[in-house]
N, C-alpha and C positions, 0 to 999 in steps of 0.2 A: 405470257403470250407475246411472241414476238411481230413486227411488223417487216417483213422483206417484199418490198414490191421490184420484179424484174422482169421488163417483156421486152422483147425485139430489141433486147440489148442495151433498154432504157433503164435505167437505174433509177426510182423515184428515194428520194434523200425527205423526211420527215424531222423536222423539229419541235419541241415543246418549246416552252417561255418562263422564265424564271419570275417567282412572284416579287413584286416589288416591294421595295423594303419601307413604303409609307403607307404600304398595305397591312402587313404585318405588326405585333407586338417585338417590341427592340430586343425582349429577351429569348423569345421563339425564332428568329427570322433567321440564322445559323443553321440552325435544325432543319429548315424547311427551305432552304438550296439545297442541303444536303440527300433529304429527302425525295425531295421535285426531280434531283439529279439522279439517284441509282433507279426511283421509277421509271422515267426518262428508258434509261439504259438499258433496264430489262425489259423495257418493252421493244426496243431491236430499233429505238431512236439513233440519228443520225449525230445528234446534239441540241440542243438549246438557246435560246433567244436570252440575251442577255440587257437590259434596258439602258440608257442614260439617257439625263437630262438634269438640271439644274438641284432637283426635290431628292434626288435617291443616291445613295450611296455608289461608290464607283465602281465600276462593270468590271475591272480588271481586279479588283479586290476579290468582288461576288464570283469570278470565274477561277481564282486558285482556288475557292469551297471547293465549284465544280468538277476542278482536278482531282482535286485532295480524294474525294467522296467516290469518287468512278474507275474504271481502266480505261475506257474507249470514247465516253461521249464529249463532243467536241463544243467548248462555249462558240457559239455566235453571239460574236461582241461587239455590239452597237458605239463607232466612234463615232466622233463629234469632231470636225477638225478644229475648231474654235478651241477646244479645250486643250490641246497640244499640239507641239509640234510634230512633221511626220517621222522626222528620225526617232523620237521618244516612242510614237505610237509602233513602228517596227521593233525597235530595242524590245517594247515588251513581247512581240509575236515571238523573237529569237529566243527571247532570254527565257520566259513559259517551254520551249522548245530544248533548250540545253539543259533546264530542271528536268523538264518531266516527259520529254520523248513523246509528245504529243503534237497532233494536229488542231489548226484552232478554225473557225470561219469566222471573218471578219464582215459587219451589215453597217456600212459607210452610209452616213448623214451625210444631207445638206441642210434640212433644215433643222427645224426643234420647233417648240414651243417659244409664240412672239415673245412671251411675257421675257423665258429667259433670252433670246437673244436681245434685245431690249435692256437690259440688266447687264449684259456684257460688252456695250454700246456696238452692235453691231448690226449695221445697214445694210448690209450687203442685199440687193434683190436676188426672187429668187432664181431665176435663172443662172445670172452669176454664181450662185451661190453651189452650184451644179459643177458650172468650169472651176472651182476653187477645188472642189469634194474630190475631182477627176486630176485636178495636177496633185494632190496630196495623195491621192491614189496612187499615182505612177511615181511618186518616189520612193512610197513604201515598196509597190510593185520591184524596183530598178535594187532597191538594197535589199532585198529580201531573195532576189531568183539568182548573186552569184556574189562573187568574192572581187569584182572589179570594182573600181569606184564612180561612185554615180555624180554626173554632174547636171544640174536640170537650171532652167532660166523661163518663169514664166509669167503670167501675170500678178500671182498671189503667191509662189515661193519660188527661191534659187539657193541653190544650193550649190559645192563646189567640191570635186574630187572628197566626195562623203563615203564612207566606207564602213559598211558593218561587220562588229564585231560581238558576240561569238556568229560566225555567218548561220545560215540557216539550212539545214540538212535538206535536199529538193524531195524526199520524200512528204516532210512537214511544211510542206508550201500552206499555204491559208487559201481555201476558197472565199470567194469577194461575191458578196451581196450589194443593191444597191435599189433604192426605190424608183419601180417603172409609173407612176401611175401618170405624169406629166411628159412632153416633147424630149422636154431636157434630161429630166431621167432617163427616157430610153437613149438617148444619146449618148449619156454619159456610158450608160451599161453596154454599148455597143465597140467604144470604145477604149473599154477596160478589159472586155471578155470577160464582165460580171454578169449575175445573174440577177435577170430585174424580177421585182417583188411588188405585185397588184394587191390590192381589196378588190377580190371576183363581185361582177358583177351577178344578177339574177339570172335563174338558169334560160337560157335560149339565146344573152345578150351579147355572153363573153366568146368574145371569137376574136378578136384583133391581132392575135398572135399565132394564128391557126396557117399552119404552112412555112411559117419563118425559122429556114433553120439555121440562120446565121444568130439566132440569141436564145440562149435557155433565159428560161421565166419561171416565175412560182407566185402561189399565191398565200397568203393569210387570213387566214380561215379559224371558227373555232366548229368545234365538231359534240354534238347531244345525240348519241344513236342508241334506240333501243329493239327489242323484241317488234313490240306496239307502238304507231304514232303514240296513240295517247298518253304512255307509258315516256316516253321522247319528250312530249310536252310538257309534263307536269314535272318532270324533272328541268327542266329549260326555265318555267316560268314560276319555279320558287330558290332558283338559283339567281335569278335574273328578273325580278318583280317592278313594277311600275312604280317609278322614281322619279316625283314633279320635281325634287331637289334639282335630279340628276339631267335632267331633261332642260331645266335652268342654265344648269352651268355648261351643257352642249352647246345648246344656241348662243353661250356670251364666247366660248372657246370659238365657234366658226366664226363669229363678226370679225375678229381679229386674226384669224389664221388665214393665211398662203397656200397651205397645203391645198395639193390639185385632187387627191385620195379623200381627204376631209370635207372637202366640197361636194367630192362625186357622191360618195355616201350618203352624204347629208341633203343632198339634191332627189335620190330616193325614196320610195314609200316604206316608212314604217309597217307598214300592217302586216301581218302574218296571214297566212293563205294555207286551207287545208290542201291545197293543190300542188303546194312548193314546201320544201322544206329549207328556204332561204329569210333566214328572219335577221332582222337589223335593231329588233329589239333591246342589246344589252350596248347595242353603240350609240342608240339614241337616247338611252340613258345613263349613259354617259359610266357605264360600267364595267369597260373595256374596249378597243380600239379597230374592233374587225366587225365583220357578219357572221352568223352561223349558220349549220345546216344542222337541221332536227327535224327526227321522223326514223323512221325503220330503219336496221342494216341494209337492206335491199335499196330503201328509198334516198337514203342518204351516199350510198355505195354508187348507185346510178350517178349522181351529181359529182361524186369524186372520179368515176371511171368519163365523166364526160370532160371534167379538164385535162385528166390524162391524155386523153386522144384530141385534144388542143395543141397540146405540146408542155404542159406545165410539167415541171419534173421534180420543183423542189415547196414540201405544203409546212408551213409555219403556224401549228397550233397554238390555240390559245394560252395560260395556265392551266395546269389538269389539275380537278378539285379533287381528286382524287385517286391513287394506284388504280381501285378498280375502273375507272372512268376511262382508263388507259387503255383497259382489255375490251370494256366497249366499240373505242375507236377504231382498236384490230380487228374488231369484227367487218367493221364497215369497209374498214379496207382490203381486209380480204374479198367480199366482195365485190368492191371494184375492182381486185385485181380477175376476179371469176368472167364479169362482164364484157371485160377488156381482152382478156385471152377468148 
């Protein structure tokens, strides 16, 4: 069951998320990119959310699986600028491109987790830390769109008559993600002609981007849709059970994070509502890094057919625990696509 949502010319672009490899057993974790990925695919996904940060294995490693494993789905590869340079991090979009004839999306960091920038002695605030994300941007952007050579002078890199080689085919350009949830995010994303990436707020709240059509937006979401609420819930809440560990180590992660997404969340009521199907449940335990929506096809489909007509265009699901969890999701999204048409 595939997912193709298309109205008034709007293309909505669906990603999964690849599971993370401190999540996993060292000898399974191979098997389940691979996995994650052709499910992914046959379900008529756009591509995949690929992680980095200090704890996990490297995201351009875990994304040739995701080639290797596929024909069409496209890793979304979470960079770090800290961790390379930009002409490196270009060289791999090309060189992935002169292998294997594919498209990639690129989900540009500014920040990460205190602990590791901390560990990599890096100060930087976070704002700054946005203008740095945004010139390493535009010189991947500058070497990646033609065969001239790029020369860039700013505050956090310069570069001089840089020229990429093997160049990059304009069909396999990288669509550019970037986090909206702060001033400076959307800034950054306004000036890269990237697409900014929220944690939706609760249904009735999220609207700040309703009418702006000088920016696509998307949001990150995970998704529990069934027949039955109750059928929706009981699946939600013994995939995602109450976890005083987990709920621990949330509140010591916010004291020291930056993050303007991590706060906004966290600044939110936990509690679930049979009235909503917006639960914060598995982020306040610290179980994974979004909100969910759980409840009916219909019930759950309303809430994805109501950011549609905000203007979000591109939805970043969670891990799917499962292929069939995937034909669920299509359900709901069919009908948001019902509602919306």
């Amino acid at each position: 069951m595939g997912v193709d949502v298309t109205m008034d010319r709007q293309k909505i672009e669906i990603f999964s998320t690849c599971p993370q490899s401190k999540d996993v057993p060292q000898a399974d974790y191979l098997q389940q990119i691979a996995d994650i990925s052709r499910w992914s695919e046959d379900a008529g996904y756009r591509g995949m959310l690929v992680y980095t940060d200090n704890g996990l294995v490297d995201p351009w490693l875990v994304s040739q699986i995701v080639l290797q494993s596929t024909k069409e789905l496209a890793p979304l590869i979470a960079i770090q600028p800290i961790y390379m340079h930009p002409y490196t991090a270009a060289k791999m979009v090309a060189s992935y491109a002169f292998l294997h004839e594919r498209r990639m999306y690129l989900n540009m960091l500014a920040g990460g987790f205190k602990n590791d920038l901390i560990a990599l002695n890096d100060e930087t605030p976070h704002d700054d830390r946005y203008l740095r994300t945004t010139e390493y941007t535009q010189i991947m952007k500058a070497l990646l769109s033609g065969p001239e050579p790029v020369s860039f002078e700013g505050k956090y890199y310069k570069v001089a008559n840089l020229k990429m080689t093997p160049p990059l085919p304009a069909d396999l350009y990288p669509g550019i993600l970037i986090s909206g949830s702060s001033d400076a995010g959307l800034a950054a994303a306004r000036e890269l002609g990237a697409t900014a990436v929220r944690y939706p707020k609760p249904p009735g709240e999220e609207d700040e981007f309703a009418g702006d059509p000088n920016l696509d937006v998307g949001i990150r979401v995970g998704i529990i849709a069934r027949e039955s609420s109750e059928e929706a819930w009981r699946v939600g809440l013994e995939r995602f059970p109450e976890d005083r560990k987990g709920q621990i180590t949330h509140k010591l992660a916010m004291k020291v994070s930056d993050s303007q997404w991590h706060k906004q969340l966290s600044e939110l009521s936990a509690e679930r509502s049979e009235d909503s199907p917006y639960w914060l449940g598995p982020f306040q335990n610290y179980r994974t890094f979004c909100p969910y929506l759980v409840g009916t096809y219909d019930r759950v489909g309303e809430e994805l057919a109501n950011y549609i007509q905000m203007g979000y265009t591109t939805f970043i699901l969670d891990i799917p625990a499962s292929k069939e969890e995937l034909d669920h999701t299509a359900i709901a999204f069919e009908r948001a696509t019902t509602q919306v048409a």
